[in-house]
C-alpha positions in Angstrom: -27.1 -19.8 -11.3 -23.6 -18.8 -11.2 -20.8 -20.0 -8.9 -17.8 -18.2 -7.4 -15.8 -20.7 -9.0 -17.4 -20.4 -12.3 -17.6 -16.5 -12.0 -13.8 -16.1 -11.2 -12.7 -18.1 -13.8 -15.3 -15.7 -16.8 -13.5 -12.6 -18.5 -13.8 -9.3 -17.1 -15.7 -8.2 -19.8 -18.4 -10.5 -19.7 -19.5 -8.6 -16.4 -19.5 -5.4 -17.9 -22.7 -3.2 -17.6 -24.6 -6.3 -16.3 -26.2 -6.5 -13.1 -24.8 -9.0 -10.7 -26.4 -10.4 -7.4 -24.2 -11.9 -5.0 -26.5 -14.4 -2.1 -25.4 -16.2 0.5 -23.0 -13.7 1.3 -22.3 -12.3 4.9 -21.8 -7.7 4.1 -20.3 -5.7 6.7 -23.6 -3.7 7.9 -23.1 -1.3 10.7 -20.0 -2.6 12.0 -21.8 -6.2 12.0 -20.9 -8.9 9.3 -24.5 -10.1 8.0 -25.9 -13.1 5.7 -27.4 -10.7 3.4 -26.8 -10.2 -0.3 -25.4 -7.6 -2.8 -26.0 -6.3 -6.2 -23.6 -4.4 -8.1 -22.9 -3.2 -11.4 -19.5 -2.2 -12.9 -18.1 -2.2 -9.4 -20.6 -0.3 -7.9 -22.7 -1.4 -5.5 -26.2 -0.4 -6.2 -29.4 -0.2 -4.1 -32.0 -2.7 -3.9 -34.8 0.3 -3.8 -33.8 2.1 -6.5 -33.7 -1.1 -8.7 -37.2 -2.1 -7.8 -38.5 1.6 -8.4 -36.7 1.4 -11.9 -38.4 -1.6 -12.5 -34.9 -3.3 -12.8 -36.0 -6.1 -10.4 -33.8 -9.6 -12.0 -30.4 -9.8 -12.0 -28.2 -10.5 -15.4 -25.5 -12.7 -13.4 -26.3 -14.6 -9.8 -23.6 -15.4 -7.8 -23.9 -17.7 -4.8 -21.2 -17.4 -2.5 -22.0 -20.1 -0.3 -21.6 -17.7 3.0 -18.6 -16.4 2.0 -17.7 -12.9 3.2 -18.1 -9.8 0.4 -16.5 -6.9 0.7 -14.4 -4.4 -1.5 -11.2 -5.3 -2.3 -7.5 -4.4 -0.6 -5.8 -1.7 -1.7 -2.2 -2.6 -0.8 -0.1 0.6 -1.0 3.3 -1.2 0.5 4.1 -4.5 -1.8 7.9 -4.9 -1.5 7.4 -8.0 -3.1 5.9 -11.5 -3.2 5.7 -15.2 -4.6 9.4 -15.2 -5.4 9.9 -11.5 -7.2 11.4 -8.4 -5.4 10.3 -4.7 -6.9 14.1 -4.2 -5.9 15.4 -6.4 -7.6 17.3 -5.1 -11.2 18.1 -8.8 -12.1 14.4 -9.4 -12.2 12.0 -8.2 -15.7 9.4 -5.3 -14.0 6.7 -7.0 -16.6 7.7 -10.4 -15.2 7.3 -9.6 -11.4 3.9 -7.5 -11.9 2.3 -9.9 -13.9 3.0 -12.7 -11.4 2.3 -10.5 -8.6 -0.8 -8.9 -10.0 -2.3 -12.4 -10.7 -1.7 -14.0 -7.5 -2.7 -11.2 -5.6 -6.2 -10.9 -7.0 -6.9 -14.2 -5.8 -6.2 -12.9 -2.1 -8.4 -10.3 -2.4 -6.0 -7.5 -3.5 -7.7 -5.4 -6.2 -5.2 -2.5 -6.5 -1.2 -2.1 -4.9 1.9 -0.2 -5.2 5.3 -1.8 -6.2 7.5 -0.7 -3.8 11.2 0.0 -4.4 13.2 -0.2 -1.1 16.0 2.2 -0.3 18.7 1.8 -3.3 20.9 3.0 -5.3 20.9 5.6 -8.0 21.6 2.9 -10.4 18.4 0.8 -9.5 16.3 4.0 -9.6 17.1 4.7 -13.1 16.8 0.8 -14.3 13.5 -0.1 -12.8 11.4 3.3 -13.1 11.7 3.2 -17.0 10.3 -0.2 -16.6 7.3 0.1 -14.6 6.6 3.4 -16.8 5.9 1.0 -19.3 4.4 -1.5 -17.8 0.8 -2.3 -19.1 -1.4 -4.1 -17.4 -3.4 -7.4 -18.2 -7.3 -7.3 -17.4 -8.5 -9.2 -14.6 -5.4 -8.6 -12.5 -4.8 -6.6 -9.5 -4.6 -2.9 -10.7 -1.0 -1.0 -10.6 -1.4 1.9 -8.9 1.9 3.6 -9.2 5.3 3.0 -7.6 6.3 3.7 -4.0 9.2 5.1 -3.2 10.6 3.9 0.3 13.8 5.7 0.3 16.4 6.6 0.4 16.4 9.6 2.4 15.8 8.0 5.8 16.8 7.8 9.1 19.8 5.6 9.4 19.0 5.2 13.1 15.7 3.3 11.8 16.8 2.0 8.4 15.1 -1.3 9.1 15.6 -4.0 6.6 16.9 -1.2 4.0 21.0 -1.3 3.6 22.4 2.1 5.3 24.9 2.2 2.3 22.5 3.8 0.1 20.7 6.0 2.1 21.3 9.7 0.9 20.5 13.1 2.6 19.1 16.0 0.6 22.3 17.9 0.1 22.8 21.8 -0.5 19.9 21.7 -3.4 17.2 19.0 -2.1 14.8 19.0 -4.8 17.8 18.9 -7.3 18.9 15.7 -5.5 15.8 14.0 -4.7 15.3 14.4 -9.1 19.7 13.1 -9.4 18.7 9.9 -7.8 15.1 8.8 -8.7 15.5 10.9 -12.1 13.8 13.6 -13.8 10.4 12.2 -14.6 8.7 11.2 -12.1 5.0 10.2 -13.6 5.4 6.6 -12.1 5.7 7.4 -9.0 2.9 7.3 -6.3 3.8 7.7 -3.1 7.6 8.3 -1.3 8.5 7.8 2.0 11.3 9.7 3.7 12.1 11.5 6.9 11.3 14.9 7.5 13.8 15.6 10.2 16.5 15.5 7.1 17.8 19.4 6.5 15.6 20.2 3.1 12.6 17.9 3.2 10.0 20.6 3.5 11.4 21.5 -0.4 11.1 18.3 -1.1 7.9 17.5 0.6 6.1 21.0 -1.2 7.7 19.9 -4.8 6.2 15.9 -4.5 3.0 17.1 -3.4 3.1 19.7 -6.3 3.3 17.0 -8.8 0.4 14.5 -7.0 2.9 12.4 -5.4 1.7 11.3 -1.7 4.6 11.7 0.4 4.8 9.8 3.5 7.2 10.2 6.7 8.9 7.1 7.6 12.0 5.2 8.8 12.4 8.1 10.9 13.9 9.8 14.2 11.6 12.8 14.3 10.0 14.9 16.9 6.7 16.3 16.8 7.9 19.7 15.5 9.4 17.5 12.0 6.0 16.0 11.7 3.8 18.8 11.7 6.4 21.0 9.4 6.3 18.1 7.2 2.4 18.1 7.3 2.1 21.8 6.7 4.7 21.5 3.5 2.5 18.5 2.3 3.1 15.2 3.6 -0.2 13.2 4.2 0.6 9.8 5.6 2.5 7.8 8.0 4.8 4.8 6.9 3.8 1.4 9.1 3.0 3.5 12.2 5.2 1.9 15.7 7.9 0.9 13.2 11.4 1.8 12.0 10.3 5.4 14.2 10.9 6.1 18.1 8.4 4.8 20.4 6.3 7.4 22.6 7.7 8.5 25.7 5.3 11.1 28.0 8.6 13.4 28.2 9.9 13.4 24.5 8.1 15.0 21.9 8.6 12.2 19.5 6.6 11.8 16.3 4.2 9.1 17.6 2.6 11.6 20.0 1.7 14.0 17.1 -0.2 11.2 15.9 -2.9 12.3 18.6 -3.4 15.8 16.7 -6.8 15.5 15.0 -5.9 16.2 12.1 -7.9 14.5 9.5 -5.4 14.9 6.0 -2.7 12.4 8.1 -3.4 9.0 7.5 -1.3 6.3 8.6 -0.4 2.5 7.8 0.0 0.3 10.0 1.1 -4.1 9.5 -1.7 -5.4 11.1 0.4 -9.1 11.0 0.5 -9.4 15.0 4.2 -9.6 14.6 5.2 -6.1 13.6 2.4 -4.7 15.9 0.7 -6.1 19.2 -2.9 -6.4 19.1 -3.0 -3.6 21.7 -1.1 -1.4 19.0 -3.8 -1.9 16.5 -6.4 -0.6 19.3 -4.2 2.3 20.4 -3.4 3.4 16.5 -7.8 3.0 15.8 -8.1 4.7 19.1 -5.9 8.0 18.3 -6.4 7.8 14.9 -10.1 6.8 14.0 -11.0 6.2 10.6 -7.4 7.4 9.5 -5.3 4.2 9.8 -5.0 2.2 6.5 -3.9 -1.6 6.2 -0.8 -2.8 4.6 1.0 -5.7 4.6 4.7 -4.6 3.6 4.7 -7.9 2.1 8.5 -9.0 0.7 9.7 -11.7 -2.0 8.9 -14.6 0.4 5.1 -13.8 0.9 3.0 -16.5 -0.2 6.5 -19.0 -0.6 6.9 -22.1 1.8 9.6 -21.7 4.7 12.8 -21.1 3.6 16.0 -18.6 3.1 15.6 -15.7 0.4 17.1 -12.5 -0.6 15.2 -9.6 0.2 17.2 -6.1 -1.2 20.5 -7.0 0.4 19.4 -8.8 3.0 19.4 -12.7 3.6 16.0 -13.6 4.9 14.9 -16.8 7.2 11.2 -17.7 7.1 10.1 -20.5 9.4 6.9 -21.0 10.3 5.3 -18.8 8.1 7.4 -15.8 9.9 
C-alpha cells in the first residue's frame, strides 16, 4: 500500500494510465463531506460499477489518505504573487518566479493559476509577456494557465493597491491602444480585467473575446447599464466581486445590483479570506449568484512569507498576523 507521503514524492509519470484508489478519504457527496473512497485514472475519476462490470476490479496504485479530504484541485485565476516573487516585478526572472510559485503551490492544493500582472506600465508589459510566452513548464507543478491582465484601464476611483500613475484610458482608437501597451501578440494572455464604463471598452471587450481572451470587469465605477453593454460585447466575469467597485445602494443602479440578473455566462470571483469579504458577503454573492461565483485568493508576494514589510508593485506592504 501506498502513502500520501510516498505518493507525492513519485513522478508524474509513474501514475500514468494506472488505476489509483484513494481510501480513507472523506469525498464531497451531495453537498456532504463522506469517509468514502475514490478511483481515478489519468485525472479522471472513474466509476466503481463500470470497473467491476469490466472486470477491472484491483487497483494498480492504493493510496491511503488517512481521512484526509479529496477533492479536485484549485484553479487560482488571480495569483499576483507569492513566497517572495511578484508577476509585476521586471527585476525578477518570469522562469524564476513560476517555477517557485508553481512548486509551492501544488503542495496547497493549487493544480492550475494565472500569473497576474497588476496595473503597469507600458514598459513592464513588453518585458514580462515575452517571458512568460516562453516559459515552459516542469511536470508535477501547478499548471500555467495563461497570464491575467489586471489593468490598466481601470477606474481610478477604485484603483486599489494598483498605482494611479499608470492607469491609461482607451483613447481615440481603443483597440489600437489596448495592442500599444500590452503589445501586439497577445497569445499569452488569459484573461484581462478592465472597466467597461471607460469610453471604447465595448471595442475592446468584442476584440479580446474574438481572440479567446476572458475579459473581466473590475476596479470599476460602473452602473448597471456598463455591465450589461459590457456583457453583450463579451465580457464574462467579475473581478473579486464587493471590491475595488461601488457598493449596492436600492436607489443607484450600480453594477453590484446587475449581479442579480440571471444570467448564466457572468461568473464572478470573489476572496473568500474573511478580510476582503464578510462571511455574510460570501452568502449574499452564492445567494444571487448560484453556481456562478468562483474562488480566488488574489494572493501577492507575501502569501505563504512570515510577518513582515514587502514590496507589492509600488506599494510598501505590512503583514502582521498573517494579514
Amino acid at each position: 500500500m501506498t502513502n500520501a507521503c510516498t505518493a507525492l514524492e513519485t513522478s508524474v509519470d509513474d501514475f500514468k494510465d494506472k488505476i489509483i484508489r484513494f481510501i480513507n478519504c472523506f469525498v464531497l457527496r451531495q453537498e456532504q463531506l463522506v469517509l468514502d473512497q475514490l478511483w481515478v485514472r489519468n485525472g479522471v475519476i472513474l466509476d466503481e460499477l463500470d470497473l467491476f462490470f469490466n472486470g477491472k476490479i484491483q487497483e494498480d496504485i492504493r493510496i491511503d489518505l488517512h481521512g484526509a479530504v479529496i477533492s479536485p484541485g484549485f484553479i487560482d485565476i488571480q495569483v499576483n504573487g507569492a513566497f517572495g516573487f511578484d508577476f509585476s516585478n521586471t527585476h525578477q526572472n518570469v522562469a524564476q518566479s513560476c517555477d517557485v510559485i508553481a512548486s509551492k503551490l501544488v503542495m496547497t492544493g493549487v493544480t492550475a493559476f494565472c500569473p497576474t500582472i497588476i496595473t503597469s506600465s507600458k514598459q513592464v508589459y513588453c518585458q514580462l509577456l515575452p517571458q512568460f510566452r516562453a516559459y515552459r513548464e516542469k511536470p508535477g507543478n501547478a499548471q500555467v494557465l495563461g497570464v491575467h491582465l489586471e489593468g490598466p484601464f481601470i477606474s481610478k476611483l477604485h484603483s486599489g493597491m494598483h498605482p494611479k500613475s499608470h492607469i491609461s484610458d482607451f483613447g481615440s482608437d481603443p483597440v489600437q491602444t489596448l495592442l500599444d501597451i500590452y503589445g501586439s501578440d497577445l497569445d499569452v494572455v488569459r484573461m484581462v480585467t478592465l472597466a467597461p464604463e471607460l469610453a471604447g471598452s465595448d471595442l475592446v471587450i468584442a476584440e479580446l473575446a474574438s481572440r479567446g481572451i476572458i475579459v473581466s470587469v473590475g476596479h470599476t465605477d460602473a452602473n448597471c447599464t456598463a455591465l450589461e453593454n459590457a456583457v453583450a460585447a463579451g465580457a464574462t466575469f467579475m473581478t473579486h466581486l464587493f471590491n475595488a467597485m461601488p457598493m449596492f445602494h436600492h436607489r443607484r443602479s450600480h453594477l453590484f445590483g446587475s449581479v442579480t440578473h440571471p444570467n448564466p455566462e457572468l461568473f464572478v470571483g470573489i476572496i473568500a479570506d474573511l478580510v476582503h469579504v464578510h462571511p455574510a458577503g460570501l452568502r449574499v454573492a452564492e445567494a444571487i449568484a448560484p453556481g456562478r461565483v468562483v474562488l480566488v485568493t488574489d494572493s501577492n508576494i507575501a502569501s505563504g512569507l512570515p510577518d513582515g514589510d514587502y514590496t507589492f508593485g509600488e506599494q510598501e506592504i505590512e503583514v502582521r498576523r498573517g494579514v
